[in-house]
KESELUM-122978 format. One record per residue (C-alpha): residue number from 0; residue in three letters; x, y, z. Coordinates in nm, 4 decimals. Layout:
+-----+-----+----------+----------+----------+
:   n : res :        x :        y :        z :
+-----+-----+----------+----------+----------+
: NUM : ala :        X :        Y :        Z :
...
+-----+-----+----------+----------+----------+
# end
This chain:
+-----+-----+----------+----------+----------+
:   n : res :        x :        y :        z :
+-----+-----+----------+----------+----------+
:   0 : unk :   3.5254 :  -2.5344 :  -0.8035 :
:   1 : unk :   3.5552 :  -2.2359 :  -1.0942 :
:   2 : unk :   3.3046 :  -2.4923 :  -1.3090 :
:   3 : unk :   3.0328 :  -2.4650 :  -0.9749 :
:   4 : unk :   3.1099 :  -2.0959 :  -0.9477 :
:   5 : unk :   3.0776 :  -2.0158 :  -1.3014 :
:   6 : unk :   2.7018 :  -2.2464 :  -1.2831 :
:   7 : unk :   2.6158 :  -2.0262 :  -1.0002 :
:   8 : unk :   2.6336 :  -1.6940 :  -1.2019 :
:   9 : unk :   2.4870 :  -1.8232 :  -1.5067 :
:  10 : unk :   2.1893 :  -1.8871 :  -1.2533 :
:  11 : unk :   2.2149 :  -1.5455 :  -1.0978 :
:  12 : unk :   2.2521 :  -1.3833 :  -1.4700 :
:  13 : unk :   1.9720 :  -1.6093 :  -1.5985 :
:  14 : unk :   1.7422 :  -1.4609 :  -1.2767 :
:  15 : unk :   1.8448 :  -1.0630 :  -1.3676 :
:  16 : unk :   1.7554 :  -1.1226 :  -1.7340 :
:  17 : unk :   1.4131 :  -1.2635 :  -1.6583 :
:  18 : unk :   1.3873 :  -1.0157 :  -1.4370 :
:  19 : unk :   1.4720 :  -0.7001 :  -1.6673 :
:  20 : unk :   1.2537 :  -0.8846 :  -1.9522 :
:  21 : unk :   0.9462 :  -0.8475 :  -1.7028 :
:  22 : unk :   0.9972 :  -0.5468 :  -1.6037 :
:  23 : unk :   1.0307 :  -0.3657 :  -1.9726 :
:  24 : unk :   0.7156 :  -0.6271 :  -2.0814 :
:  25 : unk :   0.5348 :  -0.4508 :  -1.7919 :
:  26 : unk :   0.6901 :  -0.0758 :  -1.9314 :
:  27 : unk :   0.5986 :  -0.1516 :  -2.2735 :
:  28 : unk :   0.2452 :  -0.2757 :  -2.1624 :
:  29 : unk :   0.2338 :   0.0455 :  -1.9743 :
:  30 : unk :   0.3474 :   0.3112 :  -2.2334 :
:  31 : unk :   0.1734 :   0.1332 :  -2.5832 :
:  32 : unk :  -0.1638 :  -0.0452 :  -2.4328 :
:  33 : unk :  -0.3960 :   0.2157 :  -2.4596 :
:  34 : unk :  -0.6433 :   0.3337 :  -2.1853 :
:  35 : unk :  -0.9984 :   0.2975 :  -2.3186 :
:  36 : unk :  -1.2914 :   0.4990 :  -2.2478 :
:  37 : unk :  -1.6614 :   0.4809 :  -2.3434 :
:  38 : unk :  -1.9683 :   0.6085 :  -2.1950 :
:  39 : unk :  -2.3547 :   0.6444 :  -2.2605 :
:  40 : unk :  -2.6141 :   0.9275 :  -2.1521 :
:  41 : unk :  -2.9436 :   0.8759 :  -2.1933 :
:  42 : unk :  -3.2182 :   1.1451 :  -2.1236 :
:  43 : unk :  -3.6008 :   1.0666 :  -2.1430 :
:  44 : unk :  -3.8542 :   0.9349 :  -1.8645 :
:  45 : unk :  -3.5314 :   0.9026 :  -1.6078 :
:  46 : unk :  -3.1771 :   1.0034 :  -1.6676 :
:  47 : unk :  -2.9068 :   0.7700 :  -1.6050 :
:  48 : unk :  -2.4917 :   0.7652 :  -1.7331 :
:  49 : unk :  -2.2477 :   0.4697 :  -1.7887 :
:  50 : unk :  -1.9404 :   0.5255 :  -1.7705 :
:  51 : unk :  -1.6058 :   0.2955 :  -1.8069 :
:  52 : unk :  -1.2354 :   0.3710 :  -1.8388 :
:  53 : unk :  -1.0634 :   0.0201 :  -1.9108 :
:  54 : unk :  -0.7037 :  -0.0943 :  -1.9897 :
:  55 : unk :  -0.5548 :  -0.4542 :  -2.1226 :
:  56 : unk :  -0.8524 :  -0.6395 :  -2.2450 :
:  57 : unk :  -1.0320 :  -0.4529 :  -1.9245 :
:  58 : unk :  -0.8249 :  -0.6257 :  -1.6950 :
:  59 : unk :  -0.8117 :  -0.3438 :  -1.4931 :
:  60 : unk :  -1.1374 :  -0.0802 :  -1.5322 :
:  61 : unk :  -1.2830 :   0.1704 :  -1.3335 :
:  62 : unk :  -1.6837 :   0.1403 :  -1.4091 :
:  63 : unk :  -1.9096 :   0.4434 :  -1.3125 :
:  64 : unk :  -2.2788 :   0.4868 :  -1.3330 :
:  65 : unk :  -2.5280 :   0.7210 :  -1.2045 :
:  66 : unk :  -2.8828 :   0.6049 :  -1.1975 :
:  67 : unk :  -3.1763 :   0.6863 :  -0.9835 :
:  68 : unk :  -2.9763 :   0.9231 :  -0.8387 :
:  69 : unk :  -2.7276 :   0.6989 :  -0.7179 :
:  70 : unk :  -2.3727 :   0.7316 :  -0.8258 :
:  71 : unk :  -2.1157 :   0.4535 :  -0.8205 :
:  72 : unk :  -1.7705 :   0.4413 :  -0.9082 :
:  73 : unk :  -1.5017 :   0.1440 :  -0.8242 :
:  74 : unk :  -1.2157 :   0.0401 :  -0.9171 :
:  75 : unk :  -1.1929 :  -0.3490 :  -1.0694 :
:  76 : unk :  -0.8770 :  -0.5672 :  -1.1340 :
:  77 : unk :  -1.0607 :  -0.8990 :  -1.2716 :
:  78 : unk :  -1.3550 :  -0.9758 :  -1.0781 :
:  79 : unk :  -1.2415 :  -0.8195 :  -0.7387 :
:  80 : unk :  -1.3286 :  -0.4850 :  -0.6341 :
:  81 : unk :  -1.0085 :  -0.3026 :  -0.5348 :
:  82 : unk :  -1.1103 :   0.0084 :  -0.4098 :
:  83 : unk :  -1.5226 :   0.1760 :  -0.3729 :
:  84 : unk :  -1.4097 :   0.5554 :  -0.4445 :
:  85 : unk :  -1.8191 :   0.6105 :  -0.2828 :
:  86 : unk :  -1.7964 :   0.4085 :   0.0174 :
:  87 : unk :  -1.6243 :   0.6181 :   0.2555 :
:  88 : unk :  -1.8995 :   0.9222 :   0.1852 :
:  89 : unk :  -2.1635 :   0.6385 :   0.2093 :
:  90 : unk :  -2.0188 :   0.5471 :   0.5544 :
:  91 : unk :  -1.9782 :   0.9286 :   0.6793 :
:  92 : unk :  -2.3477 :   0.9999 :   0.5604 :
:  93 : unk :  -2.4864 :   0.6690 :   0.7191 :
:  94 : unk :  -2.2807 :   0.7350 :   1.0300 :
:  95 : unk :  -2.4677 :   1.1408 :   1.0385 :
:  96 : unk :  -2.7903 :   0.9861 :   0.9787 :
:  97 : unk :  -2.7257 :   0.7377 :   1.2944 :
:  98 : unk :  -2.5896 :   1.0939 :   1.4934 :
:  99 : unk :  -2.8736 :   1.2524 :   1.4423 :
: 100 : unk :  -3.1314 :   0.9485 :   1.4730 :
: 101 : unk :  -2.9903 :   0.9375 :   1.8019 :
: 102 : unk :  -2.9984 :   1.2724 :   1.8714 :
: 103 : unk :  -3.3357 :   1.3052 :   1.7911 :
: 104 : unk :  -3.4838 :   0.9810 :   2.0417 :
: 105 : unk :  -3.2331 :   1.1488 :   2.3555 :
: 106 : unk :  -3.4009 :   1.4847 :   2.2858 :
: 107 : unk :  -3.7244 :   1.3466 :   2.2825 :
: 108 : unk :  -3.6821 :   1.1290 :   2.5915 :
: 109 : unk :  -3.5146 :   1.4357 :   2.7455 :
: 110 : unk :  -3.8684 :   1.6542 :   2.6757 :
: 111 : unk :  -4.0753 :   1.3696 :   2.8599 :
: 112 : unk :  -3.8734 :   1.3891 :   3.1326 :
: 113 : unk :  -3.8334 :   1.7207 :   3.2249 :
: 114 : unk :  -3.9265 :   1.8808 :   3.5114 :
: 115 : unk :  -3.9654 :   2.2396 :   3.5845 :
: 116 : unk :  -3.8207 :   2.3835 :   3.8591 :
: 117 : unk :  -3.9108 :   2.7425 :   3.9932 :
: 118 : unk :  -3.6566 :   2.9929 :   4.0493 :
: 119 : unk :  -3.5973 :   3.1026 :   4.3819 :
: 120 : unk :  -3.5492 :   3.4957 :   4.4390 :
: 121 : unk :  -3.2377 :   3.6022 :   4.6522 :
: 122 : unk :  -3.2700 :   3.8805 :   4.8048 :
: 123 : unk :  -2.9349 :   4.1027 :   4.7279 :
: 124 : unk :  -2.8406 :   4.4155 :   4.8984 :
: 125 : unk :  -2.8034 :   4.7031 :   4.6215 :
: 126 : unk :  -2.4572 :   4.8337 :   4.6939 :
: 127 : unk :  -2.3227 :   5.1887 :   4.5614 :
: 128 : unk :  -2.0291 :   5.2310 :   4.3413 :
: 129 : unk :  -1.6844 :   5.1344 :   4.5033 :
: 130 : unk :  -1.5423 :   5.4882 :   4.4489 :
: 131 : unk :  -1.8791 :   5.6260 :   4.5522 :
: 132 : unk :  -1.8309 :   5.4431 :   4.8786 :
: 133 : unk :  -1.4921 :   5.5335 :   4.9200 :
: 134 : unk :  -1.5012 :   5.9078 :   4.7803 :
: 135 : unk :  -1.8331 :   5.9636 :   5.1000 :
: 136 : unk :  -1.5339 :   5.8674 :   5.3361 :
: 137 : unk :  -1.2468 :   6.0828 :   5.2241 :
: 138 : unk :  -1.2318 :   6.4737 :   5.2999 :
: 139 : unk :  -1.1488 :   6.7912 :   5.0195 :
: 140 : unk :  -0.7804 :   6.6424 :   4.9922 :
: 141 : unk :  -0.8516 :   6.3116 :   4.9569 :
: 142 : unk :  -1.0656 :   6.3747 :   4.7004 :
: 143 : unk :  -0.8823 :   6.5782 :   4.5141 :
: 144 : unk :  -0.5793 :   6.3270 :   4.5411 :
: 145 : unk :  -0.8196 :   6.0606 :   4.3620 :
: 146 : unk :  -0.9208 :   6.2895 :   4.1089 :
: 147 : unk :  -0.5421 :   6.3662 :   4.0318 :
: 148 : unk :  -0.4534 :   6.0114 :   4.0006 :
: 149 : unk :  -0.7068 :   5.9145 :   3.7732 :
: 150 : unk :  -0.6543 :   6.2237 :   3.5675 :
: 151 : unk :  -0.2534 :   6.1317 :   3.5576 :
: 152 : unk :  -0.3592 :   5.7362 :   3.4655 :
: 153 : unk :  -0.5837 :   5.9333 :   3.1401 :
: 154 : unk :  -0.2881 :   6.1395 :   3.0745 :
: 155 : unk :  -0.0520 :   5.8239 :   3.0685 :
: 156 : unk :  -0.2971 :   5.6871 :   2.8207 :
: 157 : unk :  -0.3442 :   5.9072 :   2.6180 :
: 158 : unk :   0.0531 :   5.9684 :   2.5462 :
: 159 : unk :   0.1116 :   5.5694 :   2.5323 :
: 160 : unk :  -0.1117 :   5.5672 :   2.2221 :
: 161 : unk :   0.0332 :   5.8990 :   2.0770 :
: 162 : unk :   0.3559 :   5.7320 :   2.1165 :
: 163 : unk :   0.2971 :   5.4283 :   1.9201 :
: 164 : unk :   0.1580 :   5.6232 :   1.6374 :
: 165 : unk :   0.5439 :   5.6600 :   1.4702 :
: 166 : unk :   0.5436 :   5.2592 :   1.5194 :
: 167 : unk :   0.2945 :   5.1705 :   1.3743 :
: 168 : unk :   0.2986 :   5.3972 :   1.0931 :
: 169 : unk :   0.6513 :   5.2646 :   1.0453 :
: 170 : unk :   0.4853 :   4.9274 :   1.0219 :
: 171 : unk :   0.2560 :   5.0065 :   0.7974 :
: 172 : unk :   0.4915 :   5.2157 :   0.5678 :
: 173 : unk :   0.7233 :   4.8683 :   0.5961 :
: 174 : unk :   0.3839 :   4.6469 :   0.4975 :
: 175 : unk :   0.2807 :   4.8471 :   0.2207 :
: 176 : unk :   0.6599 :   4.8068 :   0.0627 :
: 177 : unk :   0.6653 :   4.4555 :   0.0939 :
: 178 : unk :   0.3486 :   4.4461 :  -0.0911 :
: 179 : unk :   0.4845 :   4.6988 :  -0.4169 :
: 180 : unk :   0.8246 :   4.4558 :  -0.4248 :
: 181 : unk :   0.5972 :   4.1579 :  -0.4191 :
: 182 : unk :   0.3804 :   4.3176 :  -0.6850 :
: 183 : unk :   0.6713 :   4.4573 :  -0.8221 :
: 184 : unk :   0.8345 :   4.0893 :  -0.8719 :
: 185 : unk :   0.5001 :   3.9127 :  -1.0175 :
: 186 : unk :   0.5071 :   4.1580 :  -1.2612 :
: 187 : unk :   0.8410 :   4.1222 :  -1.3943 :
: 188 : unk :   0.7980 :   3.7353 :  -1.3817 :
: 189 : unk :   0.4846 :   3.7456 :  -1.5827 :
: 190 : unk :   0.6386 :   3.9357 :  -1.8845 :
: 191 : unk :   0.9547 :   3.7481 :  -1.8461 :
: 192 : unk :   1.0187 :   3.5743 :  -2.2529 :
: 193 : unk :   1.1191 :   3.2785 :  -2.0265 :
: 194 : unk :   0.7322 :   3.2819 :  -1.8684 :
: 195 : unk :   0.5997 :   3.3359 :  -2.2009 :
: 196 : unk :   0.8135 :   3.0869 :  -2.3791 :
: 197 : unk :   0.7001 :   2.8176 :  -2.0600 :
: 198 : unk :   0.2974 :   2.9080 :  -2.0867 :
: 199 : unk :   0.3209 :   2.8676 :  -2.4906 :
: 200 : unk :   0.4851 :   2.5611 :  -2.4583 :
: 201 : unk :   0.2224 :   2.4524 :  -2.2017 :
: 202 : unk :  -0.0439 :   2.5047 :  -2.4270 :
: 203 : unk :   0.0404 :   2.3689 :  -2.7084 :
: 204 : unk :   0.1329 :   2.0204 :  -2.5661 :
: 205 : unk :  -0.2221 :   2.0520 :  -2.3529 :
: 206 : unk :  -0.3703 :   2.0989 :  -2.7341 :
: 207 : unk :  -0.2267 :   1.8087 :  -2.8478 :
: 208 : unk :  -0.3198 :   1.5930 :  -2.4978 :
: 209 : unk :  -0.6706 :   1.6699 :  -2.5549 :
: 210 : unk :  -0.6443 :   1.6042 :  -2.9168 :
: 211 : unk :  -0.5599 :   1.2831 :  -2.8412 :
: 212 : unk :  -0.7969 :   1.2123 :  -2.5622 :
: 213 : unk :  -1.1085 :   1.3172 :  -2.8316 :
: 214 : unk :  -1.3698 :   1.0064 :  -2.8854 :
: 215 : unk :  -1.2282 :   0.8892 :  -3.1669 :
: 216 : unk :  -1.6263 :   0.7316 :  -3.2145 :
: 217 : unk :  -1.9621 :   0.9385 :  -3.1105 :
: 218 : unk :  -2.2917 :   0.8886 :  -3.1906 :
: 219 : unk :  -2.6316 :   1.0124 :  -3.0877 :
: 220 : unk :  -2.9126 :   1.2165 :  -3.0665 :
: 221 : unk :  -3.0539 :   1.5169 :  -2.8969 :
: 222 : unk :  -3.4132 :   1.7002 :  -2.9000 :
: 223 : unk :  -3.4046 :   1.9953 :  -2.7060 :
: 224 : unk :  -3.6260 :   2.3453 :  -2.6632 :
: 225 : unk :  -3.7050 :   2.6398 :  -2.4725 :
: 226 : unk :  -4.0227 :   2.8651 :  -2.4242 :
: 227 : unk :  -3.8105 :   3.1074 :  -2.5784 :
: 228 : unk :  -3.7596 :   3.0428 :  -2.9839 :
: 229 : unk :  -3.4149 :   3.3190 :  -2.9813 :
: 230 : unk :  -3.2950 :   3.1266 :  -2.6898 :
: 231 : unk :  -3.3423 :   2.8172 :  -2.8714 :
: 232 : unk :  -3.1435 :   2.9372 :  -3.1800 :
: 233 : unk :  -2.8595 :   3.0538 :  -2.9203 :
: 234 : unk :  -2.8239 :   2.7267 :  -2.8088 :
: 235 : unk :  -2.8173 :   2.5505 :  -3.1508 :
: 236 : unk :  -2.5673 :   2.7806 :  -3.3037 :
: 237 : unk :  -2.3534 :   2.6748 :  -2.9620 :
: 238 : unk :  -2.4099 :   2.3182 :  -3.0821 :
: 239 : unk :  -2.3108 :   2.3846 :  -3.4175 :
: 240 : unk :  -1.9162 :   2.4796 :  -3.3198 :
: 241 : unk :  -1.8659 :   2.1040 :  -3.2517 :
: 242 : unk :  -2.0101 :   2.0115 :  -3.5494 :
: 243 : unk :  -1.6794 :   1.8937 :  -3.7482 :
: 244 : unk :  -1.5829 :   1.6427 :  -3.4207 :
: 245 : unk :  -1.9502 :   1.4650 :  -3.4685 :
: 246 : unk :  -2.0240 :   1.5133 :  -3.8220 :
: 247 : unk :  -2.3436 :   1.3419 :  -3.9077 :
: 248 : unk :  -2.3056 :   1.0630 :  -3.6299 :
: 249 : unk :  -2.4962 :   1.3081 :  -3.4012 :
: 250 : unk :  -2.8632 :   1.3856 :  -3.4642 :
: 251 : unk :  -2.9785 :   1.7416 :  -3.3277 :
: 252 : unk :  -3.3379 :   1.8560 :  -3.3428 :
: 253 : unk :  -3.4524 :   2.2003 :  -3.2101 :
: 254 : unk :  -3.7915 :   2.2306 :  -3.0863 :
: 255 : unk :  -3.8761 :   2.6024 :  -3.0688 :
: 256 : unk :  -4.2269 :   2.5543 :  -2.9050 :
: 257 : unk :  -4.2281 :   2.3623 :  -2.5989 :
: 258 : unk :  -3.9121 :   2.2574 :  -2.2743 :
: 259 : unk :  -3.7939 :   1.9512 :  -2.3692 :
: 260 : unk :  -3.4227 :   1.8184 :  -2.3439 :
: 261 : unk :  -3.3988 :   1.4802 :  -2.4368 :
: 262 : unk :  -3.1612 :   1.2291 :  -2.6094 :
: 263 : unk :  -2.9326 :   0.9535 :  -2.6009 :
: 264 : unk :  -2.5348 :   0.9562 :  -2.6694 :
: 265 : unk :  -2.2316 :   0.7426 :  -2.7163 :
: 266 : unk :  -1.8821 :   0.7970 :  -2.6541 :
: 267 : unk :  -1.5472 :   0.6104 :  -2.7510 :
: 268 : unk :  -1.2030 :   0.6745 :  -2.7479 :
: 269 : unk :  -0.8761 :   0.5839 :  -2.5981 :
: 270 : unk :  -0.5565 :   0.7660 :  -2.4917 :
: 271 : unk :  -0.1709 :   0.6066 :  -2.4916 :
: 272 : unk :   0.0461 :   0.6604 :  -2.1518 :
: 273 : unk :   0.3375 :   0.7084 :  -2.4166 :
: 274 : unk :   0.1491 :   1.0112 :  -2.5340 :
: 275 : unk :   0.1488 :   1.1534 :  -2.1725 :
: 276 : unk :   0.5102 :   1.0640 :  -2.0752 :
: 277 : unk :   0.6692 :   1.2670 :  -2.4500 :
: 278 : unk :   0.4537 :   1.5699 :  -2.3041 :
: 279 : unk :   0.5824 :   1.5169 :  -1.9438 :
: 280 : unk :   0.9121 :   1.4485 :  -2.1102 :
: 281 : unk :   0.9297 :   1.7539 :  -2.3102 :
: 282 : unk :   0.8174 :   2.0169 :  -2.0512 :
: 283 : unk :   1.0424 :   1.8325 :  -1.8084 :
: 284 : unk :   1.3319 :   1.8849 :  -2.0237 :
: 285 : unk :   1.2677 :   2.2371 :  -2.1187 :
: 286 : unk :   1.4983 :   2.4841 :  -1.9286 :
: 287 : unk :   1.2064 :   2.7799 :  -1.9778 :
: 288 : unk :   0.9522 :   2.5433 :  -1.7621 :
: 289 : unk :   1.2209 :   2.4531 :  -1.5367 :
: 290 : unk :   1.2566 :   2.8185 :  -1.4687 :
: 291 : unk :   0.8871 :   2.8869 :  -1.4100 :
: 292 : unk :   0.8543 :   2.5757 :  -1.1643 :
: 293 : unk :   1.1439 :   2.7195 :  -0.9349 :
: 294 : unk :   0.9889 :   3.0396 :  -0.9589 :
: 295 : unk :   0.6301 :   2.9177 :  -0.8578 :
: 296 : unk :   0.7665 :   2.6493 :  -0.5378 :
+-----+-----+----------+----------+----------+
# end
């Protein structure tokens, strides 16, 4: 009985290891496999992009084009299509071109069809005013009784909005503090050294992210010009600050006499999930971010 027993939870144990060995393969897979991106622009009689983002030996990609004004973007595991990011704007815009398609045939049916009708003129009795009518029927008292009503009803007006005038200045006396504590308490949280230490922090692992997410391959090469020669030199001293990320890989040639922009580049690089987990890690773990996120939600 103990031998069966003890055969039963080497089976069980045997299960949970395979198990756990999976799911770290799958972790490790996750966190070292790199996610790969390239892409290509080219510029001359058309325009067109190709893009592709791509992880384990492009098992899984997510390939993106835009060509003859068409943009397409899906997601691939293998050879099926998982999800068409497009198709459910293709679908709305096809289903507003159908709307309006048959829109257009009911109004037009609805213009063959119609038939004009004249009005036909009623003839109305023009009456007076109700207190006209009523006044031409009451003597000296009675009229003076109406006017003393209606002047008491003015009165009663006029000293209903007087009185609300302490209210509502109350209000706004009440609105206008809320608004100097709550400008009040942004201020002090901005210049809090626990905000500052948070945004510095922020910053420097976003400077290392995109570090890491710079093609670590790019070549290429551009013609460009303006009618304007000074504008032309504006834009190639622009150029110039990203010199040191392409080097000599990409080719730029001013034109200073005629409009042309036209050229052809390529893109490569790759990022690690790893890398994005340490930075979630580390602003996770720091108390000074912590701080700010409570503050913010």
């Amino acid at each position: 009985m103990l031998h069966i027993i003890w055969i039963i939870l080497k089976i069980i144990l045997l299960i949970l290891a395979v198990v756990l060995g999976l799911a770290l393969l799958i972790l490790a897979l996750l966190l070292l496999v790199p996610v790969r991106y390239e892409a290509h622009l080219k510029k001359k009689e058309e325009f067109f992009v190709e893009a592709r983002v791509h992880w384990l030996l492009q098992l899984v990609r997510v390939p993106v084009s835009f060509r003859n004004g068409e943009l397409s973007a899906k997601l691939k595991v293998l050879i099926f299509t998982v999800k068409d990011f497009l198709a459910d704007e293709k679908e709305i815009e096809d289903g507003m071109k159908e709307v309006f398609a048959d829109a257009e045939e009911d109004a037009g049916k609805a213009a063959e069809q119609e038939i004009c009708i004249e009005p036909v003129e009623e003839e109305t009795e023009e009456l007076e005013p109700w207190p006209a009518r009523k006044q031409r029927n009451l003597g000296i008292f009675g009229k003076i009784t109406v006017f003393l009503r209606m002047l008491a009803g003015f009165l009663k007006t006029i000293w209903r909005c007087l009185s609300s005038i302490p209210k509502k200045l109350k209000n706004l006396k009440y609105t206008l503090h809320r608004f100097y504590v709550k400008i009040k308490r942004m201020k002090r949280f901005a210049t809090d050294d626990r905000t500052k230490a948070a945004l510095s922090l922020a910053w420097s692992q976003l400077k290392g992210f995109l570090v890491k997410l710079l093609p670590n391959k790019v070549r290429g090469d551009l013609r460009f010009g303006t009618d304007d020669p000074a504008l032309t030199g504006e834009i190639l001293g622009g150029i110039s600050i990203f010199y040191p990320l392409f080097m000599d890989n990409v080719k730029v040639v001013p034109d200073f006499q005629e409009t042309v922009l036209e050229g052809e580049l390529y893109l490569k690089g790759r990022i690690r999930l790893l890398t994005v987990a340490q930075i979630a890690w580390r602003l996770y773990r720091d108390k000074n971010v912590r701080f700010v996120y409570r503050m913010v939600t």
